[in-house]
LUMTORLO-680311 format. One record per residue (C-alpha): residue in three letters; x, y, z. Coordinates in pm, whole numbers, always signed. Example, Ala and Ser with C-alpha at 12.3 -4.5 7.8 and 13.67 -1.06 7.14 Angstrom:
2
+------+--------+--------+--------+
! milo !     px !     py !     pz !
+------+--------+--------+--------+
!  ALA !  +1230 !   -450 !   +780 !
!  SER !  +1367 !   -106 !   +714 !
+------+--------+--------+--------+
This chain:
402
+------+--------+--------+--------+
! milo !     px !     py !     pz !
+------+--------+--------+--------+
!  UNK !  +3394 !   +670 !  -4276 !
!  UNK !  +3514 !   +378 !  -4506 !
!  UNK !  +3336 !   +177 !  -4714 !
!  UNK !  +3496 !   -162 !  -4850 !
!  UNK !  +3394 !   -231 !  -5203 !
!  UNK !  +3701 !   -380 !  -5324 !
!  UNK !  +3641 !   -737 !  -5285 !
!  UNK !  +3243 !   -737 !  -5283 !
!  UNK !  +3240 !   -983 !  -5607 !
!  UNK !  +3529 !  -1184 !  -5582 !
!  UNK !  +3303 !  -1482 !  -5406 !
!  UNK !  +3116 !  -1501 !  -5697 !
!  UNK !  +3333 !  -1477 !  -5956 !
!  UNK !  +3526 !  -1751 !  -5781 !
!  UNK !  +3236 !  -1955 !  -5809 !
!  UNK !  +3134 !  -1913 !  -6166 !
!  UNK !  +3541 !  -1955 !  -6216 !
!  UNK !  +3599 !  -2291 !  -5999 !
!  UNK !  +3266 !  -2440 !  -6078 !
!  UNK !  +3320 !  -2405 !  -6453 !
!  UNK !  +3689 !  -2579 !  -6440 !
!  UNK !  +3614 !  -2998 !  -6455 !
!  UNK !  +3321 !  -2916 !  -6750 !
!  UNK !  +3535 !  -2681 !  -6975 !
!  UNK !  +3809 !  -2901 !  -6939 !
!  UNK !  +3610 !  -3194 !  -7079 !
!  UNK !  +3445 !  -2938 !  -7339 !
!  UNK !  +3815 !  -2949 !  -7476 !
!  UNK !  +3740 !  -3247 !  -7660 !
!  UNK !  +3423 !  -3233 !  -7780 !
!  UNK !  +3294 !  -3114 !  -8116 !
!  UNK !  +3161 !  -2717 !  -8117 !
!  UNK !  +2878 !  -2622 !  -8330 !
!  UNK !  +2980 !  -2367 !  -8606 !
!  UNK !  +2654 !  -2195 !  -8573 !
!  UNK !  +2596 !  -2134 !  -8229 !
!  UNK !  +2710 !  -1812 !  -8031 !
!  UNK !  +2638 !  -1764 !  -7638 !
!  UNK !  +2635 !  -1404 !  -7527 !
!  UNK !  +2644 !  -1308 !  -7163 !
!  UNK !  +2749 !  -1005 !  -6938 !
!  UNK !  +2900 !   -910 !  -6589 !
!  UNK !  +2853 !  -1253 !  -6340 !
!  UNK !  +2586 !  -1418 !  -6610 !
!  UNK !  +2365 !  -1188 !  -6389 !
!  UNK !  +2306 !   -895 !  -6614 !
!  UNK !  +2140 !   -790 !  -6965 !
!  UNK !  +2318 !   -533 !  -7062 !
!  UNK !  +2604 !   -324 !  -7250 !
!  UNK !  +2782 !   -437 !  -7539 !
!  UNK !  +2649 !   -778 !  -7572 !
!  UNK !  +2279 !   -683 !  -7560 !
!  UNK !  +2293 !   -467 !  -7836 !
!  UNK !  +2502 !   -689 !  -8024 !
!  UNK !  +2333 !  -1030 !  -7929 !
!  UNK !  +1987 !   -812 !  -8025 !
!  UNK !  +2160 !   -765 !  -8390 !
!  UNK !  +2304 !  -1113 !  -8425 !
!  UNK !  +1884 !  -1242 !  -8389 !
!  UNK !  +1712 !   -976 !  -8604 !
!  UNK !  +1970 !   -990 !  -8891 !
!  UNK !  +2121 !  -1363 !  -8883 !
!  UNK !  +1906 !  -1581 !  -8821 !
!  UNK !  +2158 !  -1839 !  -8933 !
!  UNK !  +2293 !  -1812 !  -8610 !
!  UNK !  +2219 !  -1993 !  -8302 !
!  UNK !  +2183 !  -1697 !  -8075 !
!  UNK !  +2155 !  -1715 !  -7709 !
!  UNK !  +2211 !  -1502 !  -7392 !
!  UNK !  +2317 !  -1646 !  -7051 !
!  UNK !  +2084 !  -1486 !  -6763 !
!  UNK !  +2131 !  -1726 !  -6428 !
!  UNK !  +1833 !  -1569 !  -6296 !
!  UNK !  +1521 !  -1749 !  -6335 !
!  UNK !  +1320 !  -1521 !  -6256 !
!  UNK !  +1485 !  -1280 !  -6497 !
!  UNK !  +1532 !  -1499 !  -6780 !
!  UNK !  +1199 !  -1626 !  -6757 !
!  UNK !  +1085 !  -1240 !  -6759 !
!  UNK !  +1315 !  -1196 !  -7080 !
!  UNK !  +1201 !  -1499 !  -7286 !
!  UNK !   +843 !  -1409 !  -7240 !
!  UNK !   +921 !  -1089 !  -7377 !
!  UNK !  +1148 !  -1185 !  -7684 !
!  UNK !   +887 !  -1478 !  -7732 !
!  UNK !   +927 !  -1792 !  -7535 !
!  UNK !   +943 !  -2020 !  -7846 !
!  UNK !  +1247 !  -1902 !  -7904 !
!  UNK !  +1421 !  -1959 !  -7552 !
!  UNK !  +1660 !  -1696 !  -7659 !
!  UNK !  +1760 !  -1641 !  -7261 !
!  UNK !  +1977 !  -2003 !  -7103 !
!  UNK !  +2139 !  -2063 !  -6789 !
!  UNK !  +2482 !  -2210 !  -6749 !
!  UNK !  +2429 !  -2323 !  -6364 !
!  UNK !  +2329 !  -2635 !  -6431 !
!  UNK !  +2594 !  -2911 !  -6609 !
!  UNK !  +2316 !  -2944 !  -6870 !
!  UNK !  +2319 !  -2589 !  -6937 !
!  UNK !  +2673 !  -2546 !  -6957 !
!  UNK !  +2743 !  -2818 !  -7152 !
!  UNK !  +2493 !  -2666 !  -7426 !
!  UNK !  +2719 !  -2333 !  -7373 !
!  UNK !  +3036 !  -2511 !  -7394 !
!  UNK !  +2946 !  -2670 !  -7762 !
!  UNK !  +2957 !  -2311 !  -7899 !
!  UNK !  +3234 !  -2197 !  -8115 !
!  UNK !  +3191 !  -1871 !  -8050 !
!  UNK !  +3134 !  -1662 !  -7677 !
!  UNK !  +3081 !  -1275 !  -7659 !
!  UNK !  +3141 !  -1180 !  -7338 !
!  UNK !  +3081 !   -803 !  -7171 !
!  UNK !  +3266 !   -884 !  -6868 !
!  UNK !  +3586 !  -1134 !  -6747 !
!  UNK !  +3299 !  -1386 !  -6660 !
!  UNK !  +3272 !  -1637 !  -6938 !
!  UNK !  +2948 !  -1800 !  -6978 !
!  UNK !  +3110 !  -2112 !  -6796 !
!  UNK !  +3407 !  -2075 !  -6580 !
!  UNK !  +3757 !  -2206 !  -6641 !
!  UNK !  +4086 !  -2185 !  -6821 !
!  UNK !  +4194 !  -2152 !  -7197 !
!  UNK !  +3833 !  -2127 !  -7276 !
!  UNK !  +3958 !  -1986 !  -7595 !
!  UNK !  +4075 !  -2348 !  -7716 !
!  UNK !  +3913 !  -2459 !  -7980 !
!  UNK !  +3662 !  -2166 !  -7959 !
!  UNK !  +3688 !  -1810 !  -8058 !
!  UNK !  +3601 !  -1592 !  -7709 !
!  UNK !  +3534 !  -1193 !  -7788 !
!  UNK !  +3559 !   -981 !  -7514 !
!  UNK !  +3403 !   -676 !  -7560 !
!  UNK !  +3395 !   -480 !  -7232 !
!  UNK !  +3110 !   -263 !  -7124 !
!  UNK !  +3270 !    +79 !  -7196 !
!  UNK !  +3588 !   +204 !  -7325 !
!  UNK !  +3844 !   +297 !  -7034 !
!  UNK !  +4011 !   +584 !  -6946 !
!  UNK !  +4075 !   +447 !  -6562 !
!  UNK !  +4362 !   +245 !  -6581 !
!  UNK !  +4243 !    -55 !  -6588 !
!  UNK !  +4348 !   -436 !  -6562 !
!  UNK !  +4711 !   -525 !  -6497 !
!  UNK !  +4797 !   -107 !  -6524 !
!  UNK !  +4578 !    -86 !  -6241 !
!  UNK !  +4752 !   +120 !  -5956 !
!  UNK !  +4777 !    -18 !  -5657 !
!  UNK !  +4643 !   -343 !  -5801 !
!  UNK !  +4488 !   -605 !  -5509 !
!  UNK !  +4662 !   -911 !  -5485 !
!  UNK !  +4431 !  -1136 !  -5534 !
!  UNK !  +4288 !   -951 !  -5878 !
!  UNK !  +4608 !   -976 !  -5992 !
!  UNK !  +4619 !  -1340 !  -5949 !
!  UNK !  +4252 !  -1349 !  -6116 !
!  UNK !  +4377 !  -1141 !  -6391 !
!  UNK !  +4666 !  -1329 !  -6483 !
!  UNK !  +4476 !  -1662 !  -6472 !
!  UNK !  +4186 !  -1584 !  -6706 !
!  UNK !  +4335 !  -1347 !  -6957 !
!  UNK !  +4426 !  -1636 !  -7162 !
!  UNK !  +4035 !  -1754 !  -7216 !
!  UNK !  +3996 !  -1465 !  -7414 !
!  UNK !  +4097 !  -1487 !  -7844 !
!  UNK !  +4052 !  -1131 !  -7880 !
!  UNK !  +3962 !   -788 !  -7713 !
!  UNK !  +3799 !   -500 !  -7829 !
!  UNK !  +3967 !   -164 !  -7869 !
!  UNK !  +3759 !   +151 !  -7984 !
!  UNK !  +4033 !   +360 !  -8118 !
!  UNK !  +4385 !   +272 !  -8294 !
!  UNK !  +4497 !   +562 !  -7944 !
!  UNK !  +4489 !   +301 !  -7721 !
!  UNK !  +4616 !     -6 !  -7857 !
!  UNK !  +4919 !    +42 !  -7647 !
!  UNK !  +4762 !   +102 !  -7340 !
!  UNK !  +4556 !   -211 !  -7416 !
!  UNK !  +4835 !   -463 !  -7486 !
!  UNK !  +5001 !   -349 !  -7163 !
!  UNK !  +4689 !   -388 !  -6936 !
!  UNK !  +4618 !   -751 !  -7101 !
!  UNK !  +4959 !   -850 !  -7135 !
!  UNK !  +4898 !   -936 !  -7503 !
!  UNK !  +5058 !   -847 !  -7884 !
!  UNK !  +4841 !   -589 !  -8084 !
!  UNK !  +4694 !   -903 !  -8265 !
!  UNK !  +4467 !   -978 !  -7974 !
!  UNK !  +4344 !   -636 !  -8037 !
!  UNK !  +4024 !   -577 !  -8241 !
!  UNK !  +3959 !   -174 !  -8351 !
!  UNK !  +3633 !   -172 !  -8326 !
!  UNK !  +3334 !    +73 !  -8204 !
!  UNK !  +3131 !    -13 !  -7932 !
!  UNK !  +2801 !   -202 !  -8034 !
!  UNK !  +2593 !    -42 !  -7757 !
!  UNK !  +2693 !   +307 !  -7907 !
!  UNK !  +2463 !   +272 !  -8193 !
!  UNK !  +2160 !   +301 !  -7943 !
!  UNK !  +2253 !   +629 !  -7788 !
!  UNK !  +2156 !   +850 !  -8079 !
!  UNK !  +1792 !   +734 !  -8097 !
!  UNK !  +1665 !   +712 !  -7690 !
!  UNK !  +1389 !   +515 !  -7604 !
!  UNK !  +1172 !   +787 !  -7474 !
!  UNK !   +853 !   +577 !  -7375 !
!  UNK !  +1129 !   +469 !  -7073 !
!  UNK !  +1127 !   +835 !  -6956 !
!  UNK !   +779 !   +893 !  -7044 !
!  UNK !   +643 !   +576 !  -6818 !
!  UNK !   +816 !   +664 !  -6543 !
!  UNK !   +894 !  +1080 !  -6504 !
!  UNK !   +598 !  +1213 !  -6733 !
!  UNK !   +560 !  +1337 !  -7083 !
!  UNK !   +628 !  +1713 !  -6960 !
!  UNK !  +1023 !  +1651 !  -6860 !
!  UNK !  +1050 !  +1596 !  -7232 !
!  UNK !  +1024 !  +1989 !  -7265 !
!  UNK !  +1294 !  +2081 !  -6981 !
!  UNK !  +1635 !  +2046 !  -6949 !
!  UNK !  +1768 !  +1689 !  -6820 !
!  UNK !  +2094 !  +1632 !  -6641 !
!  UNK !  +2191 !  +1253 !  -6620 !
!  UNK !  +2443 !  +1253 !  -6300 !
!  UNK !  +2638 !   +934 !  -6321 !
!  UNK !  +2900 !   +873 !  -6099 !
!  UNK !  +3156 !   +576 !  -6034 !
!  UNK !  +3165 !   +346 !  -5727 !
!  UNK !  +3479 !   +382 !  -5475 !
!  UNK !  +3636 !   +115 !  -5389 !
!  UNK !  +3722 !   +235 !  -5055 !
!  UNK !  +3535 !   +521 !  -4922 !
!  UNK !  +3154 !   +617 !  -4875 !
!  UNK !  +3006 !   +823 !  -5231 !
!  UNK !  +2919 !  +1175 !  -5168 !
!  UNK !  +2712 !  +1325 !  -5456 !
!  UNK !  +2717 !  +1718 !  -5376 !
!  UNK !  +3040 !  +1731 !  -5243 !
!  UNK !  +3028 !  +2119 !  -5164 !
!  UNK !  +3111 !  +2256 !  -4782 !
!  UNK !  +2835 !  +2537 !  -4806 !
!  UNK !  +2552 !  +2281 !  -4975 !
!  UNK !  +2212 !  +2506 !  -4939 !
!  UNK !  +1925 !  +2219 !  -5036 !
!  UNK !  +1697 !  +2493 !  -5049 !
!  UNK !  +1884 !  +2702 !  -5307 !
!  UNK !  +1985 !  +2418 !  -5479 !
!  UNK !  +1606 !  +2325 !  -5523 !
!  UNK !  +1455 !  +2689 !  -5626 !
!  UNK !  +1787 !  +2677 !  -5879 !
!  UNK !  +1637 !  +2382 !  -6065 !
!  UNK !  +1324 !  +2488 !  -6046 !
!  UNK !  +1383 !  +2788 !  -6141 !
!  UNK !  +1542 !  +2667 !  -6438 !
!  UNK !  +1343 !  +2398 !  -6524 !
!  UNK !  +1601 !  +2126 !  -6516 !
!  UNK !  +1563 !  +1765 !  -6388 !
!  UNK !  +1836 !  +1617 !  -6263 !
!  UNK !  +1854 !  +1247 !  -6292 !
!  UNK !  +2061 !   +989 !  -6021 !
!  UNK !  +2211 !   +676 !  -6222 !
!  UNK !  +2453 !   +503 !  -5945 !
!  UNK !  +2674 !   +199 !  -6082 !
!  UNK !  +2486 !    -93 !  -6140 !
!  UNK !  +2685 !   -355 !  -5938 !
!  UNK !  +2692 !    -85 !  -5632 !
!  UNK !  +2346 !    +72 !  -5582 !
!  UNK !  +2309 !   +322 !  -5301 !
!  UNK !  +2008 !   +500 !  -5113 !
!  UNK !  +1883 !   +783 !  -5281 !
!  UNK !  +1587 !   +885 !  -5057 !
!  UNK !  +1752 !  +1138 !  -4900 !
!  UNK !  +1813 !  +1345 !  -5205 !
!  UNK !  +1469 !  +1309 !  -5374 !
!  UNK !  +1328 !  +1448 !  -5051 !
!  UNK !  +1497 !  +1720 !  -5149 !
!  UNK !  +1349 !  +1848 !  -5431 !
!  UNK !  +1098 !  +1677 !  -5703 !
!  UNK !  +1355 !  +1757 !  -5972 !
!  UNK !  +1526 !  +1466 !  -5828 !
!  UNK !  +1477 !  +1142 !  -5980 !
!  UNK !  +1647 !   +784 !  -5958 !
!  UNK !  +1701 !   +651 !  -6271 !
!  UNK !  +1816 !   +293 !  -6164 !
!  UNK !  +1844 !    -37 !  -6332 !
!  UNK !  +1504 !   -144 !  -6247 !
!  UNK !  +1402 !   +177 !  -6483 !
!  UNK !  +1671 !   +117 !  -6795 !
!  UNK !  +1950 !   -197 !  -6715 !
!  UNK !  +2167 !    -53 !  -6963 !
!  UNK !  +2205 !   +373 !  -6992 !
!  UNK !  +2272 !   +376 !  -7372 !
!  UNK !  +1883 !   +284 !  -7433 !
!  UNK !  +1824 !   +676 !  -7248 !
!  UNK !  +2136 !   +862 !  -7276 !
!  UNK !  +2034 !  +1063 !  -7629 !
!  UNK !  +1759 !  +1185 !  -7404 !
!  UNK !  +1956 !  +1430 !  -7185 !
!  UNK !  +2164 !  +1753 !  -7216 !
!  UNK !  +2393 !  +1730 !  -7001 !
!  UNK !  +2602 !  +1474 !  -6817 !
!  UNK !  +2770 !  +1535 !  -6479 !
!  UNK !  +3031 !  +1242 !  -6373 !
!  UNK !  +3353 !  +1155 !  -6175 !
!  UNK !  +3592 !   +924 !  -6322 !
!  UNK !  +3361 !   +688 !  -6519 !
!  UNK !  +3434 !   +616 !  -6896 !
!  UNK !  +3066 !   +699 !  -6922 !
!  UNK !  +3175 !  +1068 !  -7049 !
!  UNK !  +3296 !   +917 !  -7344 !
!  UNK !  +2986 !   +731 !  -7512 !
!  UNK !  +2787 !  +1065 !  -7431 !
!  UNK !  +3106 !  +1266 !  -7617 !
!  UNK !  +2974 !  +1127 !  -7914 !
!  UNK !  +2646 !  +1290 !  -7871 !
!  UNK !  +2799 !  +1616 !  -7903 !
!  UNK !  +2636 !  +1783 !  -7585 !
!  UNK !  +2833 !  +1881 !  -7284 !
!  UNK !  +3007 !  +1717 !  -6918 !
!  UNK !  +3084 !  +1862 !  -6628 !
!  UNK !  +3282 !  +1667 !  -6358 !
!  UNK !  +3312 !  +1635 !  -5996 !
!  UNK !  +3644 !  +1509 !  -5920 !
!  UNK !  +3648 !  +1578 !  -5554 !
!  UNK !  +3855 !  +1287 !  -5429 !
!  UNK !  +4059 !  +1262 !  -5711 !
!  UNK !  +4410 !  +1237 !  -5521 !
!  UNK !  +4270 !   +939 !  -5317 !
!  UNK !  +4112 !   +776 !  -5637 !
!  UNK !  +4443 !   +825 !  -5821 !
!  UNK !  +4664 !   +662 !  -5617 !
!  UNK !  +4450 !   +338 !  -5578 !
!  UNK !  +4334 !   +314 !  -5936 !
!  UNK !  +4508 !   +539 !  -6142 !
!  UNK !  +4455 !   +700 !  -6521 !
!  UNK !  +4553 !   +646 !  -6903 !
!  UNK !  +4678 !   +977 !  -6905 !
!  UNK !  +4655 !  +1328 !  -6739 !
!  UNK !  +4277 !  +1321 !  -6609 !
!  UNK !  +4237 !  +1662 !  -6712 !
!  UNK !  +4340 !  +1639 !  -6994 !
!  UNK !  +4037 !  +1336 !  -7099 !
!  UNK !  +3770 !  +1531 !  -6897 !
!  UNK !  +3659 !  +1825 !  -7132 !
!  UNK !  +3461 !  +2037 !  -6907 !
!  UNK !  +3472 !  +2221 !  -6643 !
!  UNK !  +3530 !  +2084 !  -6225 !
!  UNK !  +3328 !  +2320 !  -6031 !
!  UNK !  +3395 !  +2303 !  -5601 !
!  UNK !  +3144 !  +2534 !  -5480 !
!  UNK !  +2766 !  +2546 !  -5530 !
!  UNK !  +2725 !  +2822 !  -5702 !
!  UNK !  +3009 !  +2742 !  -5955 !
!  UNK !  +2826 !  +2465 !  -5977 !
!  UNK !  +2528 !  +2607 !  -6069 !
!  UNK !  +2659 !  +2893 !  -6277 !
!  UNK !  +2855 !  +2564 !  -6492 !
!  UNK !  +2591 !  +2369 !  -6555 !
!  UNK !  +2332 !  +2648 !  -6666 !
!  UNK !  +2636 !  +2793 !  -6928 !
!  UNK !  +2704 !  +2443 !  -7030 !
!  UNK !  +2301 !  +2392 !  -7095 !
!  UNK !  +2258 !  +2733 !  -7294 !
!  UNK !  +2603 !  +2783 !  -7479 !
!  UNK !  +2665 !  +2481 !  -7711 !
!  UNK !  +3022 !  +2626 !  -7776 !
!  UNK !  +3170 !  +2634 !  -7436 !
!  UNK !  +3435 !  +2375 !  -7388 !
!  UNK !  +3332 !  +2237 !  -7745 !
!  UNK !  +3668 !  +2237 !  -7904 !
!  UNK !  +3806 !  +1994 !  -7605 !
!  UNK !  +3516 !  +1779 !  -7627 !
!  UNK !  +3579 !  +1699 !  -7993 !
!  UNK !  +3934 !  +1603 !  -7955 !
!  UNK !  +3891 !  +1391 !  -7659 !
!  UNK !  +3662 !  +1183 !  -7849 !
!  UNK !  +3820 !  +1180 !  -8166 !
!  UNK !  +4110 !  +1028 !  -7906 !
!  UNK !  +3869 !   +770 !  -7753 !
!  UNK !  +3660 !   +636 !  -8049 !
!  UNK !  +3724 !   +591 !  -8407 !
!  UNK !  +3368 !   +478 !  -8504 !
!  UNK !  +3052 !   +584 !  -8427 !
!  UNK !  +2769 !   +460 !  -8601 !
!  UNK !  +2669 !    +77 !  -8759 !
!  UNK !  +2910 !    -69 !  -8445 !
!  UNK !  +2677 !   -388 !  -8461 !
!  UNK !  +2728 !   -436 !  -8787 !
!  UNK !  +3108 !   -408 !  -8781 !
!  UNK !  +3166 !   -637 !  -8476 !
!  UNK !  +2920 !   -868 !  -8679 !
!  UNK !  +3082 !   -904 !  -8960 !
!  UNK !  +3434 !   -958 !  -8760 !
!  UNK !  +3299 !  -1231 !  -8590 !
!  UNK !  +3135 !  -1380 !  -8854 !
!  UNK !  +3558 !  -1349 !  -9030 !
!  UNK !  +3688 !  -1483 !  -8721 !
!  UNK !  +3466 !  -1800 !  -8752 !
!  UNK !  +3510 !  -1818 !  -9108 !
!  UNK !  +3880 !  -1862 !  -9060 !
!  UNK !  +3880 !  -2107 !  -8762 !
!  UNK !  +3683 !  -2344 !  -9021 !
!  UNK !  +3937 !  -2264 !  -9246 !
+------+--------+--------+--------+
C-alpha cells in the first residue's frame, strides 16, 4: 500500500509564500530597525530546533536585542507568552498585515526552515536572513535531491535567493552545500548547531512527568525514524516478528523503548503500545523539539534521518533499520555511501535485532571507532553553538551598518 506524503505541505507553504509577496515588496523601501531580530521555524507553526535554542540565548544574554519568535497559532503563542511572561510578548504572528509589517522592519530573520517569517522574494534585501536548518543532512537534500519533484524544484529555485547565508556544521560539507543551494562558499557559515548545546544536559523532569521516576534506572532506546514520502512506515520490519518475545526481551532486560515519529508526519502508535508497556510515544505534545531529551537515552535506533548525527556527539551508540533503502535511494538519495555515515550495525531479523541492541547497550566499544569518525566528518563544533552563531550574527549586522 502507498502512502502520498510528497506534496502534503506544499498548500501551505504556497500560502505563507504568495501571501507574503505585495508586503515584502513594499518592506523594500522602508527603514529596518538595527535591533530587532524575528526568529521562526518550519510553516511559522512550530517552536522548535535551531532557532529555539538560539532565539532562547539571544533573550537571556542580549537583551539589547529586540527578540521575537513567529508562532501563527494563537492558541500556541498565547500558551508560550504566558509561559516566557506575557509582558514581554516574546511570541508574534505574521498573519495579519500588522504583524508582518512589524516582522518585515527587522534587519535581521533566523529562520529553521525555507519559510521566512513573511513570504516572498529577495527577502534578503536590505536585511540579513540566516538560515539555519533543523539538523545537519546526510540525505541529499535540496537541489541534489534525487528524483527531485517538479514543483519543489521550482520552489527551490525561487526562494533560495531570500536567504544571505546558510549554516554548515563542518568545513566536510561545504561542497555538498554550495551544490544543493546553488551558491559560492561565501553563503556558507561553519558553524555548530545551536540546538546541540542542549543535548548534553536533558531535561529529565520531561521524562519524569510523563514515564515515571523509575525508567531513569533502566536502559532507554529513543527509536526515531524518518517519514517516506511514498510508502506506508513499518517500524519492526522483520518477517518472523514474535510480539510476545519481543515483549519478555525488554522486559527481561529492562529497557524502554521510546516511539518519536517526525513531527510534520505523526502516525498511530496504539497498536504497538498494546504490545508491551515498555512501549512509549514520545511525541511532540511530550518534548516539540528531541534535543531537550536526547542526553537521556542510551541508545538510538533510526533509518535515514540526520538525527544519528546530533546523538553521535553524545558518544553512545545507533543501530539502523534501513529496510527500504533501495526504494528510499532512488527517490531521495545520499551525500555519500549510506554505510559508510551510519556507524552501527543493520540488523534484518528479530533476534539480530535483539542480540544488537543488548551488545550495543552493554559494550561501549563496539562500533566506537566508526562512530567517532563519522562525527568528526559531520560536525566541527560541539559545545557553546549559541554563542558562536551569536556572535556571527551580531558581525553580520555590524557590517551591514558599516
Amino acid at each position: 500500500m502507498k502512502k502520498d506524503n510528497t506534496n502534503k505541505y506544499n498548500n501551505k507553504r504556497a500560502k505563507i509564500l504568495f501571501k507574503g509577496i505585495v508586503p515584502s515588496f513594499l518592506g523594500i523601501f522602508i527603514p529596518k530597525n538595527k535591533k530587532r531580530i524575528i526568529f521562526n521555524s518550519t510553516r511559522n507553526e512550530f517552536y522548535n530546533f535551531n532557532t529555539k535554542y538560539l532565539f532562547e540565548y539571544f533573550i537571556k544574554n542580549h537583551p539589547e536585542y529586540e527578540s521575537k519568535y513567529v508562532i501563527n497559532n494563537k492558541e500556541k503563542r498565547d500558551k508560550l507568552n504566558k509561559e516566557f511572561g506575557k509582558e514581554h510578548e516574546y511570541f508574534i504572528e505574521t498573519e495579519s498585515f500588522k504583524g508582518m509589517w512589524y516582522a518585515l522592519r527587522a534587519k535581521s530573520w533566523i529562520t529553521s526552515a525555507f519559510e521566512t517569517p513573511v513570504g516572498g522574494f529577495f527577502l534578503n534585501l536590505n536585511r540579513f536572513v540566516f538560515l539555519l536548518g533543523h539538523g545537519t543532512h546526510f540525505k541529499a537534500i535540496v537541489l541534489n535531491e534525487n528524483s527531485l519533484p517538479m514543483i519543489k524544484k521550482i520552489y527551490y529555485n525561487l526562494i533560495l535567493f531570500n536567504f544571505s547565508k546558510f549554516l554548515v556544521t563542518s568545513k566536510s560539507l561545504i561542497d555538498i552545500y554550495k551544490k544543493a543551494y546553488r551558491c559560492d562558499e561565501s553563503k556558507l557559515a561553519i558553524l555548530g548547531e545551536p540546538r546541540h548545546d542542549s543535548i548534553f544536559e536533558a531535561k529529565l523532569s520531561i521524562i519524569e512527568e510523563n514515564f515515571g521516576e523509575e525508567v531513569l534506572l533502566e536502559k532507554n532506546v529513543l527509536y526515531a525514524p524518518t517519514w517516506r514520502p511514498n510508502s506506508i512506515l513499518k517500524l519492526f520490519p522483520f518477517d518472523e516478528m514474535s510480539w510476545s518475545d519481543f515483549s519478555d526481551y525488554l522486559e527481561k532486560e529492562r529497557i524502554n523503548l521510546y516511539l518519536r515519529m517526525h513531527p510534520s508526519f505523526p502516525e498511530d502508535l496504539s497498536f504497538y503500545t498494546n504490545q508491551s508497556k515498555r512501549i512509549k510515544i514520545l511525541d511532540n505534545t511530550i518534548v516539540e523539539d528531541i534535543s531537550d531529551v536526547m542526553g537521556f537515552f542510551d541508545l538510538l535506533i533510526t533509518d535515514y534521518s540526520s538525527i544519528h548525527i546530533s546523538f553521535l556527539l553524545l558518544e553512545k551508540p545507533v543501530m539502523f533499520l534501513p529496510y527500504d533503502f533501495k526504494e528510499y535511494n532512488e527517490r531521495m538519495g545520499f551525500i555519500d555511501d549510506y554505510d559508510k555515515l551510519t556507524p552501527g550495525p543493520k540488523p534484518t531479523t528479530l533476534k539480530r535485532f535483539q542480540d544488537e541492541m543488548k551488545l550495543l547497550l552493554e559494550n561501549e566499544n563496539y562500533y566506537k571507532d566508526e562512530r567517532v569518525k563519522v562525527s568528526y566528518f559531520f560536525n566541527d563544533f560541539t559545545h557553546n553553538n549559541c554563542k558562536m552563531n551569536a556572535e556571527y550574527i551580531i558581525k553580520e549586522l555590524e557590517k551591514k551598518d558599516a
